[in-house]
C-alpha positions as CSV (number, residue, x, y, z in Angstrom):
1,X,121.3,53.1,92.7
2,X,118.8,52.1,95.6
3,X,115.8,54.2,96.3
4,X,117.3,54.4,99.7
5,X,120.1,56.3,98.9
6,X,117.7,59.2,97.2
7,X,117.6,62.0,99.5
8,X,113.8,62.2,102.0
9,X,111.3,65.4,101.1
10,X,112.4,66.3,104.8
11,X,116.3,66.1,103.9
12,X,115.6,67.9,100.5
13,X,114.4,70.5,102.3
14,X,117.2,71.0,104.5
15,X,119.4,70.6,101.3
16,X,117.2,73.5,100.4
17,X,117.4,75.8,102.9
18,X,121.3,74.9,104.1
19,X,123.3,74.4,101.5
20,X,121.8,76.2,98.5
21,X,121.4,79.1,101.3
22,X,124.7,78.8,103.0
23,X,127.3,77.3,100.8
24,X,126.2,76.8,97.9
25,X,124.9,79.8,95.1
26,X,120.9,80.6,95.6
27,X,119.1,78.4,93.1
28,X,116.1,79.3,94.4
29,X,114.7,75.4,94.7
30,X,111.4,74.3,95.5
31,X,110.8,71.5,97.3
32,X,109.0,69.9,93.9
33,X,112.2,70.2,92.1
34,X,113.9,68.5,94.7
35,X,111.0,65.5,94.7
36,X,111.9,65.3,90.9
37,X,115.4,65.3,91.1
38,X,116.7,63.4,93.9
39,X,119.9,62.5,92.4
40,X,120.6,66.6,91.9
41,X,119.3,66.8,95.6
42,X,121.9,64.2,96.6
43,X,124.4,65.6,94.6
44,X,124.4,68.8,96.0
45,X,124.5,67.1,99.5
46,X,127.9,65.7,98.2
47,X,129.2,68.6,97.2
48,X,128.5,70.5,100.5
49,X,130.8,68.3,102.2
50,X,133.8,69.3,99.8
51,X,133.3,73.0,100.1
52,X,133.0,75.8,103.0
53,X,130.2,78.0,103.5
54,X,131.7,80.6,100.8
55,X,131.6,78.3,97.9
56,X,135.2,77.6,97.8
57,X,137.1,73.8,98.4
58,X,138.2,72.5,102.1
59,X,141.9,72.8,100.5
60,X,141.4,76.0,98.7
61,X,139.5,77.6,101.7
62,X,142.7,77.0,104.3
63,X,145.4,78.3,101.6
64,X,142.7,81.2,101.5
65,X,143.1,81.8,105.2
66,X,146.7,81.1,105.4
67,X,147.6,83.9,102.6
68,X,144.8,86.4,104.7
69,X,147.2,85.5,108.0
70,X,149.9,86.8,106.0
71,X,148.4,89.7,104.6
72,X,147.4,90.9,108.5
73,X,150.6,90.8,109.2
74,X,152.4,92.0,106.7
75,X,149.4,94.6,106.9
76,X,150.0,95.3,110.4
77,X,154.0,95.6,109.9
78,X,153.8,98.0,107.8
79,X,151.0,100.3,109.5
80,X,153.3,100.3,112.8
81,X,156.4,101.6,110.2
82,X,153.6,104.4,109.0
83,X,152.5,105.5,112.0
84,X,155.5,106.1,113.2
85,X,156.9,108.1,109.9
86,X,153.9,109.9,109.8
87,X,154.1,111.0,113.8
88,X,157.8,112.4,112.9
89,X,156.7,114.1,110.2
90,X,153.8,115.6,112.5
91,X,156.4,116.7,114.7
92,X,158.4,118.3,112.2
93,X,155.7,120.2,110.7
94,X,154.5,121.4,114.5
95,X,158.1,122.2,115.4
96,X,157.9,124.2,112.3
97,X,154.7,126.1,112.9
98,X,155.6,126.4,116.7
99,X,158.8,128.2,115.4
100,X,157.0,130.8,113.6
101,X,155.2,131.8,116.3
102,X,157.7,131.8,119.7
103,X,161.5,131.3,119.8
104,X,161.9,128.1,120.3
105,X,165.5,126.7,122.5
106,X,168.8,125.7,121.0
107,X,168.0,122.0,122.5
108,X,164.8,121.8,120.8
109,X,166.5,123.1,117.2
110,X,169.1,120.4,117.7
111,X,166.8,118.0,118.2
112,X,164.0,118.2,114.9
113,X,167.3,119.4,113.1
114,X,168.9,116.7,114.1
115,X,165.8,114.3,113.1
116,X,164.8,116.0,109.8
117,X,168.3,115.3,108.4
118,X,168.1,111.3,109.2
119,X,164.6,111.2,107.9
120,X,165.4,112.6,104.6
121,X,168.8,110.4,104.4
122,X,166.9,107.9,105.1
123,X,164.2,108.3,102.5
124,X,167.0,109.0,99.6
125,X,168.7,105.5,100.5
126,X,165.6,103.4,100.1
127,X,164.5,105.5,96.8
128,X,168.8,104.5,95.6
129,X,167.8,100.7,96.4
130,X,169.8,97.7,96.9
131,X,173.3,98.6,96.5
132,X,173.8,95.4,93.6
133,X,174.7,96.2,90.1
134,X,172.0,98.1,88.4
135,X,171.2,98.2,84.4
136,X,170.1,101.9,84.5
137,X,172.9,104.4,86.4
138,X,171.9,105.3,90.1
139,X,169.9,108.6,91.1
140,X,171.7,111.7,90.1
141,X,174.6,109.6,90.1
142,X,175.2,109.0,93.8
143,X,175.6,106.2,95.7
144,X,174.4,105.0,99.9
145,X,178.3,105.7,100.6
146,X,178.0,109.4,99.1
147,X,174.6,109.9,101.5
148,X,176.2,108.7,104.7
149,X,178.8,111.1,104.7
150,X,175.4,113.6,105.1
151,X,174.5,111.7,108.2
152,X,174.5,113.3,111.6
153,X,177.2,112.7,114.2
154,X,176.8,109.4,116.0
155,X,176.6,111.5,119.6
156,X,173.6,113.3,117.9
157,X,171.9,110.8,117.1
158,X,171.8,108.8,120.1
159,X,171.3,111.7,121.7
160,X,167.7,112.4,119.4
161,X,166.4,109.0,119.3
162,X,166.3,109.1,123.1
163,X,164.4,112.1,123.5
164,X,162.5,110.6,119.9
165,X,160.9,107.8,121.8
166,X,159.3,110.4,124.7
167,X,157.9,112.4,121.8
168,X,156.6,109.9,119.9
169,X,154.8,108.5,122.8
170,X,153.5,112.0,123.7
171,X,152.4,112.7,120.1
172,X,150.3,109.1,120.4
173,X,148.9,109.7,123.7
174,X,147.5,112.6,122.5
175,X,146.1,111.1,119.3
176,X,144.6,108.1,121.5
177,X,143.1,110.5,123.5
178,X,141.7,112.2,121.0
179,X,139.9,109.4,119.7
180,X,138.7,108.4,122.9
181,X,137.2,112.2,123.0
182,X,135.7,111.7,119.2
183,X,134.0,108.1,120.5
184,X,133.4,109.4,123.5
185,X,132.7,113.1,124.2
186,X,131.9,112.7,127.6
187,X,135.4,111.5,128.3
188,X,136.6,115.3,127.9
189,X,136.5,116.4,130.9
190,X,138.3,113.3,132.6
191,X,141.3,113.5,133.8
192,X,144.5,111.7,132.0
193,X,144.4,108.4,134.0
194,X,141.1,108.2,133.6
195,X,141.5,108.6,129.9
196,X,144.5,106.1,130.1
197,X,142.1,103.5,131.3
198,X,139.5,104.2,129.1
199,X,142.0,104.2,125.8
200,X,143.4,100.9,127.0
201,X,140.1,99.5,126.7
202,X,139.2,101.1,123.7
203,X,140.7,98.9,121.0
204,X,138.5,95.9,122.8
205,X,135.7,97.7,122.5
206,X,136.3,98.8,119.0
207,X,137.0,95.2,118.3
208,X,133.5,94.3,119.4
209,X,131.6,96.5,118.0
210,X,133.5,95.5,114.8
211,X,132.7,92.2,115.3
212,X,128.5,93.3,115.9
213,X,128.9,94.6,112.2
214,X,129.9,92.0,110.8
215,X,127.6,89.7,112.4
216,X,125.0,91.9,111.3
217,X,126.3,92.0,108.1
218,X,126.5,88.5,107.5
219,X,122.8,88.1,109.2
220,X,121.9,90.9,106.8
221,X,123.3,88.8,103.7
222,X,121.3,85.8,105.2
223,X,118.1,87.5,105.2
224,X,118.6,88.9,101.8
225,X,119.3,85.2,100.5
226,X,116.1,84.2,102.3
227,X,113.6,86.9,101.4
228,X,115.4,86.5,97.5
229,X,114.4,82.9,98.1
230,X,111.2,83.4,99.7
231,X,110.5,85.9,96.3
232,X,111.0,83.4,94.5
233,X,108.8,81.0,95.8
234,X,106.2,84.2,96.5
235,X,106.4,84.6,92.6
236,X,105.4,81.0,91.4
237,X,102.9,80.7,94.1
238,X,101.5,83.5,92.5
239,X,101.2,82.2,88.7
240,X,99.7,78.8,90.4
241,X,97.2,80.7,91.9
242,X,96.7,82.5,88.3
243,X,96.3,80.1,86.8
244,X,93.8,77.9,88.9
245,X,91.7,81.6,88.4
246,X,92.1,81.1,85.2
247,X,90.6,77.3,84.5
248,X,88.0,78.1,87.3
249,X,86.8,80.7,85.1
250,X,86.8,79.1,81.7
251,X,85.2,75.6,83.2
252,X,82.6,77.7,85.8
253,X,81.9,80.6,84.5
254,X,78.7,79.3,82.1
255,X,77.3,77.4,85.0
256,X,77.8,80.6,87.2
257,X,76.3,83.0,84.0
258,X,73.1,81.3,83.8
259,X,72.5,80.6,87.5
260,X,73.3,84.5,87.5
261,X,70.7,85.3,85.1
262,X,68.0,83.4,86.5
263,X,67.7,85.1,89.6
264,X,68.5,88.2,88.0
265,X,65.3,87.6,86.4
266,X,63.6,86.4,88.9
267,X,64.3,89.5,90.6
268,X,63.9,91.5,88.4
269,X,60.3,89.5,87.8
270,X,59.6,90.5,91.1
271,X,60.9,94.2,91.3
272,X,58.4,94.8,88.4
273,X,55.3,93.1,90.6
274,X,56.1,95.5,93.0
275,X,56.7,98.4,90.7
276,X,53.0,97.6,89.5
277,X,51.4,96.9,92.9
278,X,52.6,100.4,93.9
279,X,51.8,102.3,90.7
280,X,48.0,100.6,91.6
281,X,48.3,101.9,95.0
282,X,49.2,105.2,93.5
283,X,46.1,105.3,91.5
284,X,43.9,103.7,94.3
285,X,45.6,106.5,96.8
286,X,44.7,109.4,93.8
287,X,41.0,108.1,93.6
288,X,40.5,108.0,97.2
289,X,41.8,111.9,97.3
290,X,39.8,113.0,94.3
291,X,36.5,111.1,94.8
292,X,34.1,111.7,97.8
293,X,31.3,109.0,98.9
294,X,28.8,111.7,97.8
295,X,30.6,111.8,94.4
296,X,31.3,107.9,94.7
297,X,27.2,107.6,95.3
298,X,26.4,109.8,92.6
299,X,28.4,108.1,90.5
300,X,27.0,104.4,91.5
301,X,23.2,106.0,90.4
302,X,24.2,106.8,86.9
303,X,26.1,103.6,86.5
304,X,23.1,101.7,87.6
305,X,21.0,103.6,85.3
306,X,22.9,103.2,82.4
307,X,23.3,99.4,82.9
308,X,19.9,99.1,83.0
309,X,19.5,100.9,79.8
310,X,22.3,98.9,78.2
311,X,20.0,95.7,80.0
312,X,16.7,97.1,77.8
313,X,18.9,98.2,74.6
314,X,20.3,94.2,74.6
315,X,16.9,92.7,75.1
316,X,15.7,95.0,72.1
317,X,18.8,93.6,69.9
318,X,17.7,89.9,70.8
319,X,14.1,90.5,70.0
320,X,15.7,91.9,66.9
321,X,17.8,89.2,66.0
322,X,15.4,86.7,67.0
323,X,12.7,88.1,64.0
324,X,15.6,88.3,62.2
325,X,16.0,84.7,62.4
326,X,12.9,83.9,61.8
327,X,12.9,85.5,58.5
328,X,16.3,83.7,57.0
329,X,14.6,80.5,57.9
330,X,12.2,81.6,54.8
331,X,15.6,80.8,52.7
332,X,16.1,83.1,49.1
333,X,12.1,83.4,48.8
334,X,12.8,85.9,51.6
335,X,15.5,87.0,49.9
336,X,13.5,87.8,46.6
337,X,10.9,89.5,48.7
338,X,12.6,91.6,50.3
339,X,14.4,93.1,46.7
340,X,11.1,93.3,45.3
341,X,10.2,95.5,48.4
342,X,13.2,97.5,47.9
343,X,12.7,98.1,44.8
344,X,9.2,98.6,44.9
345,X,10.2,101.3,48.1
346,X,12.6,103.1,46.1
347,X,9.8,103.5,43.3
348,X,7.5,104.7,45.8
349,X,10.2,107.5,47.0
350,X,11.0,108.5,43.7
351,X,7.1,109.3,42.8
352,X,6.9,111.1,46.2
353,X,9.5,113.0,45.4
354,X,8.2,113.7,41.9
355,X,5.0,114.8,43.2
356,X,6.2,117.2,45.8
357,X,7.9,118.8,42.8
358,X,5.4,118.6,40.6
359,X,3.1,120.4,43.5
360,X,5.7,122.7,43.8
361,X,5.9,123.8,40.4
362,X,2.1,124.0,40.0
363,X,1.6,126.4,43.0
């Protein structure tokens, strides 16, 4: 395959962002993997133009919406047959109440009497069924023949469904209207035209506001894709970014260390110069407060006088040491002279000392 039939960075990213967002399940693809894929990059631009944005196939999608056509109407068929049974039954249940409560006319019996006894034929034919032969016996034995012999007169019931239609419509009107009352509490106090007009715009608007839902739905589902997407890509950028702290501080860190410690010692070189320069002006500052110039005077005398007695004591110690060199240069004949003169000293003391005790004795 030709490097020109490899999908751009440009179109990978629209790949990216379109149909992995739209059409396709989130795969939560960088733009690197794309780079390193490009025939996955142009296979999934392929297969975007086989399916519809909800994953499933062209074919498969318009059987979907084909069988949902159905369903609507089938849907709607039978919610027109419900409304309406449940409406009778409404007005059975009201005629029943209202009964209890105030006499109620002869034409008004007739008529839910009249209605109640269809219904419930009615009902027991469809729970008897098709009328075809059956492998289990009917209901209680009976058949559709044996339940419309309980059917009301023909007159009657021409008569009821006549006067069925204007109550049915009066039951609705006031159901409509109370909707239009629960969306709209306002509309209350309108009158019944008023309310007419209002109700007959009412399914529009409901239909629009519908419609706002869903589109915010569907923009809601679109911005969860994206920020799932843009989590995703938040997350990696994150462990790059981890890891490039992590090599900068195995290769720099040494570097950093011992630059660190130089000037840390070279300020700490020069925190101690001027720790000692202010201890000294401390001890300069004490001085100054303890000593006086009368004291500082005083004290300048006696130094000079005893460094000129130290000056006499050292020229005494040199003419010392200078006889004393002059007698080593006599060598060990000095050496011998000077034991003998020990000795002969040491002699000498001991007789004196004899003699004063001798002296002492004697006297």
């Amino acid at each position: 395959m030709a490097s020109g039939d490899f999908c751009s960075p440009g179109e990978g990213m629209e790949i990216l962002q379109q149909v992995c967002s739209k059409q396709l399940p989130p795969c939560n693809l960088s733009k690197e993997d794309l780079l390193q894929n490009p025939y996955f990059s142009k296979l999934l631009l392929n297969l975007s133009q086989h399916v519809d944005e909800s994953g499933l196939s062209l074919t498969l999608a318009k059987e979907q919406a084909q069988a949902w056509k159905e369903v609507r109407l089938h849907k709607t068929t039978w919610l027109r047959s419900e409304i309406l049974h449940r409406v009778i039954q409404e007005l059975l249940v009201d005629y029943y109440v209202k009964m209890e409560d105030t006499n109620v006319t002869s034409e008004d019996k007739k008529f839910h009497e009249t209605l109640e006894q269809r219904l419930l034929v009615t009902e027991l034919m469809r729970l008897l069924g098709p009328s075809q032969e059956r492998e289990i016996p009917p209901l209680l034995g009976m058949e559709k023949a044996d339940l419309l012999e309980l059917m009301p007169l023909s007159e009657d019931f021409v008569w009821m469904r006549a006067r069925l239609q204007q109550e049915v419509e009066e039951q609705l009107k006031k159901k409509c209207f109370t909707l239009l009352c629960y969306y709209d509490p306002n509309s209350d106090a309108d009158s019944e035209t008023v309310k007419a007009a209002k109700v007959w715009k009412l399914a529009e608007v409901l239909v629009g506001e519908q419609q706002q839902c869903q589109d915010a739905k569907s923009q809601q589902k679109e911005q969860m894709l994206l920020l799932e997407k843009k989590s995703a890509t938040y997350s990696q950028v994150l462990l790059r970014c981890l890891t490039l702290l992590q090599r900068l501080l195995q290769e720099h860190r040494l570097k950093t260390q011992s630059e660190l410690d130089r000037i840390n010692a070279q300020y700490l070189e020069v925190k101690c110069s001027a720790m000692i320069l202010k201890l000294r002006m401390e001890e300069l500052k004490i001085l100054s407060d303890t000593y006086t110039v009368e004291k500082v005077e005083v004290h300048r005398l006696i130094r000079d006088r005893l460094e000129g007695a130290i000056h006499l004591q050292e020229q005494d110690m040199e003419k010392s040491r200078q006889v004393l060199n002059s007698y080593e240069v006599l060598g060990e004949e000095f050496d011998r002279l000077v034991k003998e003169y020990t000795v002969l000293k040491q002699a000498t003391e001991n007789k004196r000392w004899a003699l004063l005790e001798f002296n002492k004795a004697y006297r």
